[in-house]
C-alpha positions in Angstrom: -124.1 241.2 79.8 -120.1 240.5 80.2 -119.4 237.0 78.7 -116.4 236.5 80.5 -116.0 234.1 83.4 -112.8 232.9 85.5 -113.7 229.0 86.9 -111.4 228.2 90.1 -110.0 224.6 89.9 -109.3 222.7 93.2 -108.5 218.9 93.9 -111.7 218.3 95.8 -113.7 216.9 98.8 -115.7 213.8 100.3 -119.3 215.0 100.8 -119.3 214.1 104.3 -116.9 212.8 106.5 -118.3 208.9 106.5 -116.8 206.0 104.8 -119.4 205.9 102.4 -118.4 209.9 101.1 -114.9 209.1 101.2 -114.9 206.1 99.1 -116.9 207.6 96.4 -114.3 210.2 96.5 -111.5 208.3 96.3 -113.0 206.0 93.9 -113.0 209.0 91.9 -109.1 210.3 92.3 -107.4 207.4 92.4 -108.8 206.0 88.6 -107.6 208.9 87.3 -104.5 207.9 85.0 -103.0 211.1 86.1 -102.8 209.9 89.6 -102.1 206.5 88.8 -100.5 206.0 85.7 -100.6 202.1 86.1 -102.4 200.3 83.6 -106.2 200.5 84.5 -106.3 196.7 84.0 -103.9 196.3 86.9 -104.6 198.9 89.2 -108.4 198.7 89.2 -108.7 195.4 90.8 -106.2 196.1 93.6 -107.8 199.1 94.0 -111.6 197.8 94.2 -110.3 194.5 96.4 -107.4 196.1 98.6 -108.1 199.7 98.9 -111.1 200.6 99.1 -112.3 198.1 101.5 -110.1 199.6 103.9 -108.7 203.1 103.6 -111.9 205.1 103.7 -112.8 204.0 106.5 -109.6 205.5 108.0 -109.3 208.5 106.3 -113.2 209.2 107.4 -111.9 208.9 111.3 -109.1 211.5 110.1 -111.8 213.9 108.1 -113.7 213.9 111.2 -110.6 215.8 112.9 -111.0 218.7 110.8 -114.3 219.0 109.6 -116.3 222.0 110.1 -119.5 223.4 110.9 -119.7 224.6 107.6 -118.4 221.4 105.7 -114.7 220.7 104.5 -111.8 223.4 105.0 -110.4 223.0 101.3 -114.5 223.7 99.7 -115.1 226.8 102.8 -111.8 228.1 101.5 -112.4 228.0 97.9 -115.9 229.4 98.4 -114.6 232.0 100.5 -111.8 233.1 97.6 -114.6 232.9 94.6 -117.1 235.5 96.8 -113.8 237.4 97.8 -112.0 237.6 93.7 -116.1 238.1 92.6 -116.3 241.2 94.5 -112.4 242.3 92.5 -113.9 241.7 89.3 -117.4 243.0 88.7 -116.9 242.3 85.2 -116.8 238.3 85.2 -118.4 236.1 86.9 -116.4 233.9 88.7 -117.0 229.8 89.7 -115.6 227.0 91.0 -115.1 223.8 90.2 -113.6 220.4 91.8 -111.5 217.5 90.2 -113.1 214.6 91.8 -116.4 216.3 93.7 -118.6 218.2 93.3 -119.2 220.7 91.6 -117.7 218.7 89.0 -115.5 220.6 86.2 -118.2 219.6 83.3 -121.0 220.9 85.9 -119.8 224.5 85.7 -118.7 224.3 82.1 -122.4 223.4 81.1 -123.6 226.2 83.7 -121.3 229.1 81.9 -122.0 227.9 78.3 -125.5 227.6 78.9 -125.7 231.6 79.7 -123.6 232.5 77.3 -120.1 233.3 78.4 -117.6 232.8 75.8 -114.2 233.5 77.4 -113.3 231.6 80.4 -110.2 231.9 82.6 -108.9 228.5 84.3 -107.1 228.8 87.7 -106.1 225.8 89.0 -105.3 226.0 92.4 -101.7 224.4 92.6 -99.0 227.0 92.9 -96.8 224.9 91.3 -97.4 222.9 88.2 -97.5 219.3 88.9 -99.0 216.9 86.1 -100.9 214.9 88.7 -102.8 218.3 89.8 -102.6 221.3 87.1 -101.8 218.7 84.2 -105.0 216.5 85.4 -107.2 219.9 85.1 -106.2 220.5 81.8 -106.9 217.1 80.7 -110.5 217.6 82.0 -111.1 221.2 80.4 -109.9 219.9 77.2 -111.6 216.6 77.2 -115.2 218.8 78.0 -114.7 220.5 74.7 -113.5 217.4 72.4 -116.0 216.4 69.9 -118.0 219.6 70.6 -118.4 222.6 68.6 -119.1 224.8 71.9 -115.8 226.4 71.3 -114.7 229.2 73.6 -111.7 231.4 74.1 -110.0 229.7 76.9 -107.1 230.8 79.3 -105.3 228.8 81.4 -103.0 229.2 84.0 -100.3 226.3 84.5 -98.7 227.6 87.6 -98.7 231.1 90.0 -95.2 230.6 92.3 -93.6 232.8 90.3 -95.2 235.9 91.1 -94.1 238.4 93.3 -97.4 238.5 95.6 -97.2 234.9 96.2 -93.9 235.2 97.1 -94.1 238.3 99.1 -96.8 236.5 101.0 -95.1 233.4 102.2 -91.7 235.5 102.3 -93.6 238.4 104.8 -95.8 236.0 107.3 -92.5 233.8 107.7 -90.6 236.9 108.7 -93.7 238.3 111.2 -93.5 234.8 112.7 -90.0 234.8 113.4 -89.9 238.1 115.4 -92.7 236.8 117.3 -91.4 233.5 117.8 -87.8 232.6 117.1 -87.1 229.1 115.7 -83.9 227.1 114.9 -85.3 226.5 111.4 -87.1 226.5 108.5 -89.4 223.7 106.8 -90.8 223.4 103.7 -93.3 220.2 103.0 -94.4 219.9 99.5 -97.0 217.1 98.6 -94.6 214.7 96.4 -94.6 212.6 93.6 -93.2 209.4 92.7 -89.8 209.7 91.2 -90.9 207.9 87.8 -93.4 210.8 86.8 -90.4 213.1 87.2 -88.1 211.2 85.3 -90.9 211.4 82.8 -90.5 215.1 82.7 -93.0 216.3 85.2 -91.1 219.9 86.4 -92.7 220.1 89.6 -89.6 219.4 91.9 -87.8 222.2 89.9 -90.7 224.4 90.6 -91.4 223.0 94.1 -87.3 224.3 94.9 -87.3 227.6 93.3 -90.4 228.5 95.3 -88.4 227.5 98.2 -84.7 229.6 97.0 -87.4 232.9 96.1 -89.0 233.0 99.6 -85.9 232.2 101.5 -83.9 235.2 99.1 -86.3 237.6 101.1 -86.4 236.1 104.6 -82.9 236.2 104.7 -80.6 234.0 107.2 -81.7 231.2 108.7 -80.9 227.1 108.1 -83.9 225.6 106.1 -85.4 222.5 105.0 -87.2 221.3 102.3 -89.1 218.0 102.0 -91.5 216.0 100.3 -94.9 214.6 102.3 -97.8 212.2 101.3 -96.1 208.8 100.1 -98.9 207.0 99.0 -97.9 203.5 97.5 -94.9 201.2 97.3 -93.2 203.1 94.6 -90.2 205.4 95.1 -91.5 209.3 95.8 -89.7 212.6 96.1 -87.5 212.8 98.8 -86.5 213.6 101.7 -89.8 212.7 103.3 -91.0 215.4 105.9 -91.5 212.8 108.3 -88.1 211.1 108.0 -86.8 214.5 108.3 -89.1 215.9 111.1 -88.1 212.5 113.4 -84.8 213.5 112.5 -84.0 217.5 113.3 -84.2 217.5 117.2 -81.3 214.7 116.9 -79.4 217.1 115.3 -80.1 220.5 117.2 -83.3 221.8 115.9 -85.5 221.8 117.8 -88.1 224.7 117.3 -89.0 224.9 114.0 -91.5 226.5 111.6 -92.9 224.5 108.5 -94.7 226.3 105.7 -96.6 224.4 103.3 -96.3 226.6 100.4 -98.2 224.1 97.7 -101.1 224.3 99.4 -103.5 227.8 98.9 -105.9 226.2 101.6 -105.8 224.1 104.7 -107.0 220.5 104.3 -106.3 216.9 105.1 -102.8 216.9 104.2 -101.8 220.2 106.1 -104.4 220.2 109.2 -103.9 216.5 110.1 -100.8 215.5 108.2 -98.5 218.3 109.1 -99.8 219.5 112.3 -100.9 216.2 113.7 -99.0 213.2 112.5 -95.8 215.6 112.0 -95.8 217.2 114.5 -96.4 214.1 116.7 -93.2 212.8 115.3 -91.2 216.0 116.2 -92.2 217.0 119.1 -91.7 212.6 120.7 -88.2 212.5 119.2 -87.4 215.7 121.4 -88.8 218.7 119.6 -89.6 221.5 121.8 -91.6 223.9 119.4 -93.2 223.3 116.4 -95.3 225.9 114.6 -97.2 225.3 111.8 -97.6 228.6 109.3 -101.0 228.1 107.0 -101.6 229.1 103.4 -103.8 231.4 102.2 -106.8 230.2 103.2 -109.6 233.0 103.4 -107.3 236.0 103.2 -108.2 238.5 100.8 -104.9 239.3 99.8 -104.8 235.8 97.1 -108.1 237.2 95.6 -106.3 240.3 95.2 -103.3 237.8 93.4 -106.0 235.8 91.5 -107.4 239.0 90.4 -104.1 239.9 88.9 -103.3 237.0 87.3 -107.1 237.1 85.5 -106.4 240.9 84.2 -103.0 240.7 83.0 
């Protein structure tokens, strides 16, 4: 028997899209002091007594939107990549695991520890390393083996922009699109972060640029953008905001553009209603004329064939 497994690590999904399933879920991701890094004693109660009664409700309406026949785009996706990188390594078995769903991170510990395997391989699914995402993971994974004696040889990897594949990827499909379909510009939308965390030394805006300046070395010529999406809260985030900036561009002559979400390894709320819905609703009424949206990875075999690389080398 090999006794080496890889677990893939993504942010996670409601159940369903129903109020009910997306305010257990939430429930879940926003107490995490990752997330939130407001005192618990503060932030529970206005999260129990102002945001929950309300915003599942919404964000059920919007999961409805791009729900499936076969359940969320973000758990397809990630089920999709774990059958497709199983198939490139014969010699590990490979899982996955959510933050705040299931299957919970402790759920497919216990499942690889109880058969055996020793060595395990963490992926979290963040490009970039962010501590509210990849930093959270880590927590988790170390926090399952704290007080245990079920010690294993663990890998983990904090970030993947950097490689050449990734790069190549984003870098190739931009270029394919632009023959197809010229635009006036570039966009890049990152999910962002308050200002604070970075100020507390989170790297993730350096990473979140020099993912943009490596792509754009290979496509060459043309103006670009890159911005910051997902405000959530009254405190100061990243900016610009993709919004601000998308309501803006036509104004100033662009107004066919291309936005690439390159944070993202799968589709989900934040790209398939955010960006090509809400975003490009603002575009598009402030006199846009074209707006395409370019997706991540999603199901295509070529980011197993990444994974796969990063597990082996």
């Amino acid at each position: 028997m090999h006794n080496k497994a890889v677990v893939l690590i993504n942010l996670g999904t409601p159940k369903a899209p129903t109020t009910a399933s997306v305010k257990e879920y939430l429930n879940v991701f926003l107490s995490d002091r990752r997330i939130i890094k407001m005192s618990p004693l503060l932030w529970q109660p206005i999260l129990q007594t102002m945001i929950l009664p309300h915003r599942p409700q919404r964000s059920a309406k919007l999961y409805q939107k791009i729900w499936r026949k076969d359940g969320s785009p973000l758990l397809t996706y990630t089920k999709r990549q774990q059958e497709l990188l199983q198939e490139r390594l014969p010699d590990f078995r490979v899982e996955i695991a959510m933050s705040y769903s299931e299957p919970r991170i402790s759920q497919t510990f216990d499942k690889l520890l109880d058969a055996g395997y020793r060595d395990i391989t963490v992926i979290p699914l963040y490009p970039q390393y962010s501590g509210t995402t990849v930093g959270s993971v880590y927590d988790e994974v170390q926090n399952y083996f704290l007080h245990t004696d079920k010690i294993v040889d663990l890998r983990f990897i904090h970030s993947f922009y950097q490689e050449e594949d990734y790069i190549n990827y984003y870098a190739d499909k931009i270029k394919a699109k632009l023959q197809q379909t010229p635009v006036d510009a570039l966009l890049f939308s990152y999910h962002g972060v308050p200002v604070s965390y970075v100020k507390d030394g989170d790297p993730y805006p350096k990473e979140c640029y020099d993912t943009t300046q490596r792509i754009m070395e290979k496509v060459g010529e043309i103006k670009y953008f890159q911005t910051f999406q997902s405000k959530f809260g009254p405190s100061e985030w990243l900016k610009p905001a993709t919004d601000a900036t998308l309501k803006g561009l036509p104004h100033r002559g662009y107004r066919k553009v291309m936005v690439i979400a390159p944070g993202f390894v799968a589709d989900c709320l934040e790209t398939l209603h955010e960006l090509e819905v809400e975003n490009k609703g603002y575009f598009m009424s402030h006199g846009g004329e074209n707006f395409i949206y370019l997706p991540p990875f999603n199901d295509d075999p070529k980011f197993a064939d990444l994974l796969a690389k990063l597990v082996q080398e």
